[in-house]
C-alpha positions in Angstrom: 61.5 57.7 -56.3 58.5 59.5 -56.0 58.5 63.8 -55.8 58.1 65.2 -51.9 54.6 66.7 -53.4 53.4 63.4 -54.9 49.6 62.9 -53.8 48.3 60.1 -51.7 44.8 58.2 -51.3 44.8 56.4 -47.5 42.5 54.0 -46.5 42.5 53.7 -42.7 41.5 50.6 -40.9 40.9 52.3 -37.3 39.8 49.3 -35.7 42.7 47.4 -36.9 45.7 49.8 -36.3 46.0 49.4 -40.0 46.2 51.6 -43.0 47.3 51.4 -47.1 47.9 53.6 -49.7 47.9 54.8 -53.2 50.2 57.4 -54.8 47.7 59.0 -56.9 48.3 60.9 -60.4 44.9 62.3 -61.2 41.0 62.0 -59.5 39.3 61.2 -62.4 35.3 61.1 -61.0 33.5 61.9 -58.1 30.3 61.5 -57.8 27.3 61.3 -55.2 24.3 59.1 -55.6 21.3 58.4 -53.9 23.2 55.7 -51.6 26.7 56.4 -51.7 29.5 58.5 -52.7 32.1 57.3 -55.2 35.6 58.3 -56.3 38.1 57.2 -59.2 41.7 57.7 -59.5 44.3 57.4 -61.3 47.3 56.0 -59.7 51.1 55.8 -60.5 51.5 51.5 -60.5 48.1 50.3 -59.9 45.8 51.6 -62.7 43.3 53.0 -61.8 41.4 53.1 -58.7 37.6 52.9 -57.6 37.0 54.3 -53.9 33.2 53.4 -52.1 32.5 55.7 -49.0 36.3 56.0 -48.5 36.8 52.5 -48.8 39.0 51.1 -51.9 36.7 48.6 -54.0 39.0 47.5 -56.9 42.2 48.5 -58.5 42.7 47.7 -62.2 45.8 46.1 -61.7 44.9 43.2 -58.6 41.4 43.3 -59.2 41.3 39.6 -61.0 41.8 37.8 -58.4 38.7 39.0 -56.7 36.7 38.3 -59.5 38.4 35.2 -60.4 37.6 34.2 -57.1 33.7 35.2 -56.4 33.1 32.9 -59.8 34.8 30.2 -60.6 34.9 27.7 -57.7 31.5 27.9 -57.1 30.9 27.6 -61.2 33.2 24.9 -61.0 31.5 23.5 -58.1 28.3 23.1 -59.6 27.4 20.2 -62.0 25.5 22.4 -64.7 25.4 26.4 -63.5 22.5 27.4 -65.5 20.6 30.1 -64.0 23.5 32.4 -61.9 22.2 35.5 -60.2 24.6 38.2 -58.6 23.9 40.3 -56.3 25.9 43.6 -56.1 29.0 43.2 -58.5 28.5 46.5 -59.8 32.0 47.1 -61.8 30.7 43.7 -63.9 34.0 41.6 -63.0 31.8 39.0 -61.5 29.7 39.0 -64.5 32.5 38.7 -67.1 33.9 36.3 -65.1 30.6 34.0 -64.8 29.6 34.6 -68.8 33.1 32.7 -69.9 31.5 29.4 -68.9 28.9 27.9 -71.8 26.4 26.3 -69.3 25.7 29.6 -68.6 22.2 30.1 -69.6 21.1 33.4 -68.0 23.4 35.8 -65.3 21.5 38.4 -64.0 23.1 41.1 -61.8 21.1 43.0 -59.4 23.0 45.7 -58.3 21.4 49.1 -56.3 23.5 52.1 -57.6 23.6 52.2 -61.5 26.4 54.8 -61.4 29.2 52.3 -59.8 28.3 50.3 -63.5 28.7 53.4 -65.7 31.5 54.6 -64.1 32.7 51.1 -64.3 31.9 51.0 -68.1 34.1 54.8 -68.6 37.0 53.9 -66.0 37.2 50.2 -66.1 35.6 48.8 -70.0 37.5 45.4 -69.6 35.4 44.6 -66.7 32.4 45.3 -68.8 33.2 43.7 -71.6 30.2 40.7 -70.9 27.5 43.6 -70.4 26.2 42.9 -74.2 26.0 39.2 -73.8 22.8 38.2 -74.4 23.1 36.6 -71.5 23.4 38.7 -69.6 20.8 40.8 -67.6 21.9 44.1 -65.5 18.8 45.0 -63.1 19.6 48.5 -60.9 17.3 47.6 -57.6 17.5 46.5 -54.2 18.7 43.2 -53.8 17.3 41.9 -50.7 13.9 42.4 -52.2 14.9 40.6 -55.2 15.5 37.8 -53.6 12.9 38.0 -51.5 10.7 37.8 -54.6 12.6 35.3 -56.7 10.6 31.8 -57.3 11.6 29.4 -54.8 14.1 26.5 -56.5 14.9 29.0 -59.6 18.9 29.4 -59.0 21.7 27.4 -59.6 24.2 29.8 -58.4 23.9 33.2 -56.2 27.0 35.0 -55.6 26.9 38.0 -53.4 29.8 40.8 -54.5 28.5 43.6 -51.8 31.0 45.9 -50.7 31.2 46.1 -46.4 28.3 45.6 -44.5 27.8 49.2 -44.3 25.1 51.2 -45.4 23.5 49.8 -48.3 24.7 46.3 -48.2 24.0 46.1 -44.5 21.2 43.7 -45.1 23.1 41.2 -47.1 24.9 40.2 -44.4 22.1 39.4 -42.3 20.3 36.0 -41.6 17.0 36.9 -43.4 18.8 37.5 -46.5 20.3 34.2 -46.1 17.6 32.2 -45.8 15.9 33.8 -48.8 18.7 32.6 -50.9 18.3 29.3 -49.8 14.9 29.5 -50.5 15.4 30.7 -54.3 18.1 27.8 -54.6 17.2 24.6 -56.5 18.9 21.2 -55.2 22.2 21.3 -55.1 22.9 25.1 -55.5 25.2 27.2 -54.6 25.8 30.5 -52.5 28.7 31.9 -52.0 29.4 35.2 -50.4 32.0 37.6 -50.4 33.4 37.8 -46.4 35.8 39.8 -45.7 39.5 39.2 -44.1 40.0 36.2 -42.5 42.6 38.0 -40.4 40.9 40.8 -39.6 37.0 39.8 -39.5 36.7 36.7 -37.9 33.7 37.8 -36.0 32.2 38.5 -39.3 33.0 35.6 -41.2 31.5 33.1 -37.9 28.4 35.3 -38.2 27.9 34.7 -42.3 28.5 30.7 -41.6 26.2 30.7 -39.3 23.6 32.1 -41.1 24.0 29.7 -43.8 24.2 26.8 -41.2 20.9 28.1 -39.4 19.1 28.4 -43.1 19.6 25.2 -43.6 22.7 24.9 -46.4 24.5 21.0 -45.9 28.3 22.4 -46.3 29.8 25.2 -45.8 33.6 26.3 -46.8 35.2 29.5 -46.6 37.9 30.0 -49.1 41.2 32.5 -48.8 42.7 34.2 -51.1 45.2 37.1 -51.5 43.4 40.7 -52.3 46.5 43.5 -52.1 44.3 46.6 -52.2 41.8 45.3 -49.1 43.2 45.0 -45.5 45.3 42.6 -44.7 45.9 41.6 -48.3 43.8 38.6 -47.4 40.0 38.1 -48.1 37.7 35.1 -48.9 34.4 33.9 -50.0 32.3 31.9 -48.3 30.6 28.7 -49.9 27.7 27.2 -48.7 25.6 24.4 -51.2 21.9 23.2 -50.3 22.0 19.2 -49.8 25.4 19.0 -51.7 28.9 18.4 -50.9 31.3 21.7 -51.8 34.6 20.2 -54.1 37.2 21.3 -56.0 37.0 21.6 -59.8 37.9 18.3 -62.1 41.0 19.3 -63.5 39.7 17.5 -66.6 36.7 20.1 -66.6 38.9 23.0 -65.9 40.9 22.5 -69.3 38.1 21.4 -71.4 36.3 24.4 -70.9 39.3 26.5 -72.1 38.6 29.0 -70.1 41.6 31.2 -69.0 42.6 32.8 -65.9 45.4 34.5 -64.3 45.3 33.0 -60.8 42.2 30.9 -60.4 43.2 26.7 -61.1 41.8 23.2 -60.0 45.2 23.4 -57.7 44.5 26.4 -56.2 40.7 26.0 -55.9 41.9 22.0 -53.6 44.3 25.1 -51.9 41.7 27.4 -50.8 39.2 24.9 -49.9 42.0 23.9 -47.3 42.1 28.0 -45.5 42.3 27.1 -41.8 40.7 30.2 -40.0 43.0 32.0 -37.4 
């Protein structure tokens, strides 16, 4: 049972008539930046925790399946992911994630604030523990403009890990964005997005689709999947391939890359691919 005094971080969903919470042994960083303000604690069951603007971002204990997530069944989607940019993805989960598969030939991460990656790197190492591949490519800069920039057909995979679309991921949720990616995409590639709760953001989540409909992507398929330490404890990506069909992973695949996950499988990929929006 926890003391009358213990300390609590509370993330309120007004909107939503919703709220969670963290008993909290320590605040271990706080720090403003140019775009945002960011906290870390250190909590009494879930590791610790990294806060954005008040809103939670990742926990060590829940944060693979997030991560898990964002990567692997668009990875496992794709033929040959060769040339993987991320956008956002600043604790480097994404990136570890995307770096365990060999086809891997390049993953750059573009992601505005350098201090959510060096306090990622202090409060959070295992995330970072791909940073040193030399595959791997950490850009601090805006993101829309890197897109907007990239050579057209020069991307197998983007996968945008932005945090709300508040303040300075605002513009990554909006059609022009989208259309850039497409742009950037080679035949066949993949775009997945990170959008939100299907319970609570279904407004949201028909807004992304539609973008990606409107830019000209062939299928589209939002995927759930539990998140504890968001709202709801339910959150999903959203897929969306130019001239492709979006599938589940070859179980075959899956094992022969050896690879190993704590939640993501072929199974659950088929599973996910099934979400039925409320």
């Amino acid at each position: 049972m926890l003391p009358s005094n213990q300390k609590w971080f509370t993330e309120v969903n007004k909107e939503a008539g919703y709220g969670v919470s963290w008993s909290i042994e320590s605040h271990l960083a706080h720090e403003k930046t140019d775009f945002q303000t960011i906290d870390v604690y250190q909590t009494t069951h879930w590791g610790k925790l990294m806060v954005i603007d008040g809103f939670v971002m990742l926990t060590t204990r829940d944060n693979f399946l997030y991560h898990e997530m964002m990567s692997h069944p668009t990875l496992f989607s794709h033929e040959a992911p060769r040339r993987v940019l991320i956008i956002g993805g600043g604790d480097c989960g994404t990136l570890r994630e995307v770096l365990r598969h060999d086809s891997v030939e390049r993953c750059t991460q573009v992601e505005i604030d350098e201090q959510v990656t060096r306090l990622a790197e202090k409060y959070f190492p295992e995330l970072c523990e791909r940073n040193d591949d030399p595959r791997a490519e950490l850009i601090f800069d805006d993101g829309l403009a890197h897109i907007r920039n990239a050579e057209p057909g020069s991307l197998d995979v983007i996968i945008v890990d932005s945090t709300d679309p508040i303040g300075p991921a605002e513009g990554l949720f909006g059609p022009e964005f989208v259309a850039d990616c497409y742009r950037a995409l080679a035949d066949g590639g993949i775009f997945v997005q990170q959008s939100e709760s299907p319970l609570l953001h279904q407004h949201l989540i028909a807004g992304i689709r539609d973008n990606m409909q409107r830019a000209g992507f062939s299928d589209i398929k939002t995927l759930g999947f539990p998140q504890p330490c968001y709202p709801s404890g339910w959150w999903s990506a959203t897929q969306a391939r130019k001239n492709g069909q979006l599938a589940p992973a070859d179980p075959a695949r899956f094992h022969a890359s050896g690879i190993q996950t704590r939640y993501y499988t072929p199974d659950v990929h088929r599973g996910a691919l099934a979400t039925i929006m409320p």
